[in-house]
N, C-alpha and C positions, 0 to 999 in steps of 0.2 A: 470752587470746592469740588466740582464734580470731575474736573479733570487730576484733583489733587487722588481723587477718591479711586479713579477710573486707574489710574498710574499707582497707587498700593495694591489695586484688585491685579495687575496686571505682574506686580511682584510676587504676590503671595500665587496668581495662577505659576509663574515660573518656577517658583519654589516647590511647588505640589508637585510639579511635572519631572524637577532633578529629582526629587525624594522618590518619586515612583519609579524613574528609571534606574536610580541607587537600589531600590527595592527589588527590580528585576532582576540587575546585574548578581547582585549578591546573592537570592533566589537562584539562580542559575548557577553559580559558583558553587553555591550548597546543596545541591544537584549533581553536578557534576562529582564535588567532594564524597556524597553519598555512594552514588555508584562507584568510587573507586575505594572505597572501606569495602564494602559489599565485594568487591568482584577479589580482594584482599584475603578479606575473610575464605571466600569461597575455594582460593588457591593454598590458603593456610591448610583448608578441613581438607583438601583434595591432598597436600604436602601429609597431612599428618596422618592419612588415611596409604599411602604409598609408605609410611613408614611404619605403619601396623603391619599392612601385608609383609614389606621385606621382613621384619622380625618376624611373624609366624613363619612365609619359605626359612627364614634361616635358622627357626628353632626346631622344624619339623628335619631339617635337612644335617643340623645337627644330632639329633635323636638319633635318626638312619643311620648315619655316620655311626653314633656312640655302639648304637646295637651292634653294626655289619662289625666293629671293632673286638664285641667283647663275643661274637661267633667266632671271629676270627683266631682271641685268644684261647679260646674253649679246642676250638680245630687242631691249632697247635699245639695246646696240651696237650689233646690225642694224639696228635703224628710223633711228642715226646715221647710219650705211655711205649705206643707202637716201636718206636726205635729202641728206649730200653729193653723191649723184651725180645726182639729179635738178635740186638746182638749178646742177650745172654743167652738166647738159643744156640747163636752160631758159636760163643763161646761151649756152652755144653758138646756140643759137636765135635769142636777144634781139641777139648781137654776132655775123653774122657771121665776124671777125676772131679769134675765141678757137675756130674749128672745127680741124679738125685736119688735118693737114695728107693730101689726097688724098680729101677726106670731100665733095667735091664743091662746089671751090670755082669757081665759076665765075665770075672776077674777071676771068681772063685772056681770057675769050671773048669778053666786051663791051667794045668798044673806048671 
């Protein structure tokens, strides 16, 4: 009986002994598993943190852009302004007949 008894003890030690080292393995594997969500995670926040910045650089760099654009168009508005009126100067010039009226016409003085 004792050796029957000594030979279950020695089965159920074996058993306790696979079951704990299944335990560790798996332990270890769920370990391992963790830190790679975590360092996952951490490349996700750092991925979605480099796409916040480039969106703010390229909303701010847009704005720049949109302003430096509608100075631009304002600019050449003016340099329009300025070219119409110069060359209805240089016309007045050119045509007597297109000056204005009191601007020093001296038509009426030469007979």
């Amino acid at each position: 009986f004792a050796a029957v008894h000594r030979e279950e003890l020695l089965k159920l030690h074996d058993q306790v002994v696979s079951q704990t080292e299944e335990k560790i393995a798996l332990a270890e594997e769920c370990a391992r598993l963790q830190f790679a969500v975590a360092r996952d995670k951490r490349a996700s926040a750092d991925m979605a943190q480099e796409r916040r910045d480039a969106k703010a650089a390229l909303d701010e760099a847009l704005s720049k852009s949109s302003n430096a654009g509608r100075r631009a168009q304002h600019k050449l508005a003016e340099l329009h302004r300025q070219e119409r009126k110069l060359v209805e100067e240089i016309e007045q010039l050119l045509d007597p007949s297109k000056q204005a009226v009191g601007a020093g016409d001296d038509s009426s003085k030469h007979p």
